[in-house]
N, CA, C and O of each residue as an XYZ file, in Angstrom:
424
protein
N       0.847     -1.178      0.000
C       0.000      0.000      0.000
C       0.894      1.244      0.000
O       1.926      1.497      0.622
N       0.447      1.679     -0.556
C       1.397      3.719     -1.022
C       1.014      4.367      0.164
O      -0.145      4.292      0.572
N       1.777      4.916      0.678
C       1.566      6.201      1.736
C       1.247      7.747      0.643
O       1.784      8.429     -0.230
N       0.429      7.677      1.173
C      -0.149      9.240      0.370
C       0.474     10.264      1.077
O       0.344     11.290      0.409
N       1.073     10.479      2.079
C       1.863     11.554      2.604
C       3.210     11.950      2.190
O       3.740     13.056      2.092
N       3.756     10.388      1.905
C       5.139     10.290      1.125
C       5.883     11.417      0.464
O       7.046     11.796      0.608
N       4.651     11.964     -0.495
C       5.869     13.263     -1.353
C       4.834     14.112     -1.015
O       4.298     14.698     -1.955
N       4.410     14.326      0.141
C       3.929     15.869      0.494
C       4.622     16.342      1.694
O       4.589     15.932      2.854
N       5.302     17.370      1.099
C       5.892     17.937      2.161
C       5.215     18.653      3.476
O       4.097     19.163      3.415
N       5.979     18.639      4.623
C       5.421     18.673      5.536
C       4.956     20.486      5.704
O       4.427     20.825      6.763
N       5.168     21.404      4.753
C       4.860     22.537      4.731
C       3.351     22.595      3.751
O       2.641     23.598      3.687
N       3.089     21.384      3.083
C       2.412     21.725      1.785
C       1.268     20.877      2.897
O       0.322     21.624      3.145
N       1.181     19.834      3.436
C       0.442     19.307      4.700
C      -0.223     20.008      5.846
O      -1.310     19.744      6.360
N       0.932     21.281      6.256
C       0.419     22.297      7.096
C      -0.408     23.327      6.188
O      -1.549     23.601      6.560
N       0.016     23.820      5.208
C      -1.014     24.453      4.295
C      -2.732     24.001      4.331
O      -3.725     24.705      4.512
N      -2.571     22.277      4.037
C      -3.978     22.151      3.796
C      -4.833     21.828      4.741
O      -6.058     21.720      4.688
N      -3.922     21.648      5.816
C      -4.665     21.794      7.770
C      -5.036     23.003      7.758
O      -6.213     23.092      8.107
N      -4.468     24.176      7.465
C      -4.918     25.557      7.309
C      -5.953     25.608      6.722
O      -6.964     25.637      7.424
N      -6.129     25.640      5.079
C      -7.486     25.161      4.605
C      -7.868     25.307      5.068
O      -8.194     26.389      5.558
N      -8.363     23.406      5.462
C      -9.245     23.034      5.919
C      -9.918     23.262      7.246
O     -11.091     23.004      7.520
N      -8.661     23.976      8.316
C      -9.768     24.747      9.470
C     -10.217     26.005      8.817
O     -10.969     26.706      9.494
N      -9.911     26.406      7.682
C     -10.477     28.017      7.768
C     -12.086     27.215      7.022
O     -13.089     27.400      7.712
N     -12.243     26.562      5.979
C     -13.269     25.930      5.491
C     -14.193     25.469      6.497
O     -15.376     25.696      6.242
N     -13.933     24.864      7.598
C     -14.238     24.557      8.336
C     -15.172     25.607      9.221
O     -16.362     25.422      9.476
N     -14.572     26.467      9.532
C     -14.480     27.773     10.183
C     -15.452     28.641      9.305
O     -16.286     29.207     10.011
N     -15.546     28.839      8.299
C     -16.432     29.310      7.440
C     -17.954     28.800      7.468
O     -18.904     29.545      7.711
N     -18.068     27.292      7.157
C     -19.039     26.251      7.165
C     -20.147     26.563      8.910
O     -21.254     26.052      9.077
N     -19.581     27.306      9.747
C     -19.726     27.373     11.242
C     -20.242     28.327     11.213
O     -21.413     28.438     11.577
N     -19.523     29.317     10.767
C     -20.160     30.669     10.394
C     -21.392     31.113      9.879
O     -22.138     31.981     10.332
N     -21.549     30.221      8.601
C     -22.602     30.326      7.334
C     -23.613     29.961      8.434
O     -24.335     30.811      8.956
N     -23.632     28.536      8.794
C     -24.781     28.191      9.696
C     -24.936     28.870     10.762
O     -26.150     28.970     10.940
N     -24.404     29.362     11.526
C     -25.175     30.389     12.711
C     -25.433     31.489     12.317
O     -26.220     32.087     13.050
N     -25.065     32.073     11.368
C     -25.717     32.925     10.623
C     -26.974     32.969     10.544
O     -27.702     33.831     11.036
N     -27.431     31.600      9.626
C     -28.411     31.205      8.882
C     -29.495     30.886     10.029
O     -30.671     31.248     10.064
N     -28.925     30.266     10.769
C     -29.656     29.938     12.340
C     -30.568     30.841     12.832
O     -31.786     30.675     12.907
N     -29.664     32.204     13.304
C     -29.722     32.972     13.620
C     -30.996     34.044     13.262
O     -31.826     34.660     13.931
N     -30.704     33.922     11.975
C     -31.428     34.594     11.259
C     -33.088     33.889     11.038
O     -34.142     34.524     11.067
N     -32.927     32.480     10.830
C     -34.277     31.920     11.124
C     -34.982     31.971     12.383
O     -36.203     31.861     12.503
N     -34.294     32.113     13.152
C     -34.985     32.630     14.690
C     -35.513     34.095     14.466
O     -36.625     34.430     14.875
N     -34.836     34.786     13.930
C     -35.362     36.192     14.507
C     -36.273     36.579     13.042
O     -36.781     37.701     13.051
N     -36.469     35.852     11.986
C     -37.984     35.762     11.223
C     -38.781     35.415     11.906
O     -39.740     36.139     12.174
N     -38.602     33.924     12.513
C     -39.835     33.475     13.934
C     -40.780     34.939     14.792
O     -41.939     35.323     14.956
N     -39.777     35.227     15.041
C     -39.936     36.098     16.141
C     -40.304     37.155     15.651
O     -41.034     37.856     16.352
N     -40.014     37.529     14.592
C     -40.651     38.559     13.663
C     -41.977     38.317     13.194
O     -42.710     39.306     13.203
N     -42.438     37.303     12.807
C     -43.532     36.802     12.511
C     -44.502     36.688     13.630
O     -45.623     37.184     13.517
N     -44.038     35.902     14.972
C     -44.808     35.976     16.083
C     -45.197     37.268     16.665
O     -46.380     37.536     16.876
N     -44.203     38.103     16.940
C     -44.843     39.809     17.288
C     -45.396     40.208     16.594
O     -46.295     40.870     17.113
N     -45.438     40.224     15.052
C     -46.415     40.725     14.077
C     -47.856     40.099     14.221
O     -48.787     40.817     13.855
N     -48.098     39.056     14.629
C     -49.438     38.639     14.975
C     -49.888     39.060     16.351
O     -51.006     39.467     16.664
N     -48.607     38.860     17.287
C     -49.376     39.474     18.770
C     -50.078     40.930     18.589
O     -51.113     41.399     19.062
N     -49.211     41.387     17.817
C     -49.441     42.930     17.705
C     -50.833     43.301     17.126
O     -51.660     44.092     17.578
N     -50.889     42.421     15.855
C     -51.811     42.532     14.779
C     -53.459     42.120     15.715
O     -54.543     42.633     15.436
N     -53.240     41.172     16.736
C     -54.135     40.711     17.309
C     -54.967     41.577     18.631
O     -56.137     41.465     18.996
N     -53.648     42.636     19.267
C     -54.130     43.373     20.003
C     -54.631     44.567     19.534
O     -55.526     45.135     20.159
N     -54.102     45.097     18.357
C     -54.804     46.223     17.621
C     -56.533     45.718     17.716
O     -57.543     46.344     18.038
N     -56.315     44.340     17.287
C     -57.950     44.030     16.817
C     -58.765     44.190     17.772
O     -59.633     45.063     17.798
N     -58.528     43.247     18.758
C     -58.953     43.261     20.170
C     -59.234     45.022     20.556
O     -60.370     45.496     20.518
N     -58.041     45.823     20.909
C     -58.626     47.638     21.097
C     -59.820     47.971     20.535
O     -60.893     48.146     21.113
N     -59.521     48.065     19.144
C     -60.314     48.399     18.226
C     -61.860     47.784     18.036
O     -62.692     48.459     17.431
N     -62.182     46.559     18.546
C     -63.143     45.345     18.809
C     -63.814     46.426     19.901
O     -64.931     46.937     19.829
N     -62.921     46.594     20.804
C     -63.651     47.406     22.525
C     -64.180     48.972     22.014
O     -65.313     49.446     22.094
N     -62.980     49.558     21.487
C     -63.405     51.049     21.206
C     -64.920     50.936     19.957
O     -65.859     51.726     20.055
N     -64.890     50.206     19.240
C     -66.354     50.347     18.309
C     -67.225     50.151     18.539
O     -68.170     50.693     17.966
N     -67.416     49.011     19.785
C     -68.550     48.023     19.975
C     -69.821     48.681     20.938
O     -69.578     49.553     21.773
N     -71.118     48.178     20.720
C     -71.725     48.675     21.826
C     -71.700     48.501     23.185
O     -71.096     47.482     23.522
N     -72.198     49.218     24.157
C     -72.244     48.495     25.543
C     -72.816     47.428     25.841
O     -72.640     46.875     26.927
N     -73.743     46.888     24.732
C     -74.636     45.396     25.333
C     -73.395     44.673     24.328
O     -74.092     43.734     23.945
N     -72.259     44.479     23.738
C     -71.732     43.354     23.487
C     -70.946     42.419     24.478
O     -70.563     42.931     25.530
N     -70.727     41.353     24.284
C     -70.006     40.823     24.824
C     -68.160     40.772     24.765
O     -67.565     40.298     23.797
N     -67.564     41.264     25.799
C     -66.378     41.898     25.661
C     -65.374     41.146     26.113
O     -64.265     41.667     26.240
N     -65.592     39.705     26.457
C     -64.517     39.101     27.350
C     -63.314     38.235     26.527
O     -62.186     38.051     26.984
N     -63.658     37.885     25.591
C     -62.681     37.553     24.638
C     -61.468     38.967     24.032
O     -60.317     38.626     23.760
N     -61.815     40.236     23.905
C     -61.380     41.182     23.711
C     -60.383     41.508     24.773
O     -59.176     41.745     24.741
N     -61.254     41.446     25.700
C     -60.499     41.766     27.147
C     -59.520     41.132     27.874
O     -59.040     41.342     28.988
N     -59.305     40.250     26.950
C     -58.868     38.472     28.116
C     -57.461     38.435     27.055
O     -56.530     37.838     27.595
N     -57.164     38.915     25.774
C     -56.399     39.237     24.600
C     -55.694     40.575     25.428
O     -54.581     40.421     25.930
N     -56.368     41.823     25.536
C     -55.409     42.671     26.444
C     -54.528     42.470     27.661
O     -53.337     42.718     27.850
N     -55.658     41.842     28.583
C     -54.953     41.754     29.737
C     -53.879     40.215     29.633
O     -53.084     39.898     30.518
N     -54.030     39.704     28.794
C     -52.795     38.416     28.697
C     -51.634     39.409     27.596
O     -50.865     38.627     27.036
N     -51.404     40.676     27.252
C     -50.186     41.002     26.742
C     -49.145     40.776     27.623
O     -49.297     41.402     28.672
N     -48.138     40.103     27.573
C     -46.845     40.708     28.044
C     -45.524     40.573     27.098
O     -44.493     39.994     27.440
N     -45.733     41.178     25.918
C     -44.495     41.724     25.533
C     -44.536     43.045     24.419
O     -43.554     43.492     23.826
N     -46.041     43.568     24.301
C     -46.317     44.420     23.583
C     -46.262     45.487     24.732
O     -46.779     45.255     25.825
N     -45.469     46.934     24.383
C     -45.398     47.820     24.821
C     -46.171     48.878     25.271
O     -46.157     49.697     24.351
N     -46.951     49.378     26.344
C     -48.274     50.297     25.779
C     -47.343     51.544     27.062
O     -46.696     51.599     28.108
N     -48.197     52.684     25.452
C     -48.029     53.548     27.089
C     -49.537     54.659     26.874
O     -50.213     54.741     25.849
N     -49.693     55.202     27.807
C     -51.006     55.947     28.004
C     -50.521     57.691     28.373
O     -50.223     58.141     29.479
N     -50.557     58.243     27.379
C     -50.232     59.520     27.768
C     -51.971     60.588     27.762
O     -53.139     60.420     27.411
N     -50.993     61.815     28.480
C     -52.321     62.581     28.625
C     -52.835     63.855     27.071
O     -52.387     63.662     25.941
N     -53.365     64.510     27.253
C     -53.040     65.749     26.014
C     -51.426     66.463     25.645
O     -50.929     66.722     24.549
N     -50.876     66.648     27.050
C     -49.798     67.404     26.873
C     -48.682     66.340     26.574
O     -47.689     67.054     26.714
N     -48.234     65.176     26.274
C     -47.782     64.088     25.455
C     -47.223     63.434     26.948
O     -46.198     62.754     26.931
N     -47.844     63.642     28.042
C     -47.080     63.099     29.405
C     -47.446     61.600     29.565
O     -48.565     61.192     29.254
N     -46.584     60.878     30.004
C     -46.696     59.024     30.069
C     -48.016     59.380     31.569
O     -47.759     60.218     32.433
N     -49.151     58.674     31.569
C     -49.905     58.562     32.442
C     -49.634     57.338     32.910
O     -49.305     57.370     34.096
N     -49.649     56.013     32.314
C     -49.535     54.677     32.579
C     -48.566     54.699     31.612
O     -48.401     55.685     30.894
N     -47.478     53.040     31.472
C     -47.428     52.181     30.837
C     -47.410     50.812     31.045
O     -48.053     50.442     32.027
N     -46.889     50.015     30.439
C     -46.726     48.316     30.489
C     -45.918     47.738     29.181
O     -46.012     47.830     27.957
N     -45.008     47.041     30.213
C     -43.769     46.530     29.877
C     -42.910     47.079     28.923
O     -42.510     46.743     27.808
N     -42.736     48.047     29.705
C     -41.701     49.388     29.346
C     -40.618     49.834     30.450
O     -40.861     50.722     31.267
N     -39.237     49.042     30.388
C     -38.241     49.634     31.225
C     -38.088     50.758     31.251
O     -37.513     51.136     30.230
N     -38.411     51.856     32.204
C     -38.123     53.053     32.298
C     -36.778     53.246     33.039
O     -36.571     52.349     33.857
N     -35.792     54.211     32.957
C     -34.740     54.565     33.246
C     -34.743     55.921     34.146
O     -34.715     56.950     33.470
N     -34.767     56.061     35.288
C     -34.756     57.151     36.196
C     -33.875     58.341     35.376
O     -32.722     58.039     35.067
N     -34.333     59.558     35.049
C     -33.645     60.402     34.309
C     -33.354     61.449     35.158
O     -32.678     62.412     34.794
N     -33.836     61.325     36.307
C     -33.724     62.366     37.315
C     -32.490     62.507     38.302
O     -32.464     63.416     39.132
C-alpha cells in the first residue's frame, strides 16, 4: 500500500490543515448565521401577529356597543406581556405604561 503523505511535504500538509480549518471555520459561520437569522424571522412573525391581534382586540372594545359581549377582547389585552403600551395625557405626558423599562432620568 502507497503512503499518500510520502511526497507531500510537511509545509504543503500544514497548508492544507490551514485550509481546511479556515473551510471549516467558514461552514460554522454560514450556519449560525443562517440559524440565527431563522430565529429572529420566527420572532418577527410571532410579534407581528401578537401585535396585529391586540390592535384588533382595542379596536373590537373602542367600536362596539355596551350590550356586546367583551370578554374575549379583554382576556387578549390583559394576557399582553411583551407588547409595549403607554397611556399619555393631552400634553404628550406618560400617564400609565406596560412593559416598558423606564430609566430614572432624574
Amino acid at each position: 500500500m502507497l503512503n499518500p503523505f510520502r511526497s507531500v511535504s510537511v509545509y504543503q500538509l500544514r497548508q492544507r490543515w490551514k485550509a481546511g480549518l479556515l473551510l471549516f471555520a467558514l461552514v460554522i459561520a454560514a450556519a449560525t448565521l443562517w440559524y440565527t437569522e431563522s430565529l429572529a424571522q420566527g420572532l418577527r412573525r410571532r410579534e407581528a401577529r401578537e401585535v396585529a391581534r391586540w390592535g384588533m382586540a382595542v379596536e373590537h372594545i373602542v367600536k362596539s356597543s355596551p350590550d356586546v359581549d367583551l370578554t374575549l377582547a379583554t382576556q387578549i389585552i390583559e394576557d399582553n406581556e411583551s407588547i409595549p403600551l403607554l397611556l399619555v395625557d393631552d400634553q404628550g405626558r406618560v400617564v400609565s405604561s406596560r412593559n416598558v423599562a423606564w430609566r430614572d432620568s432624574t
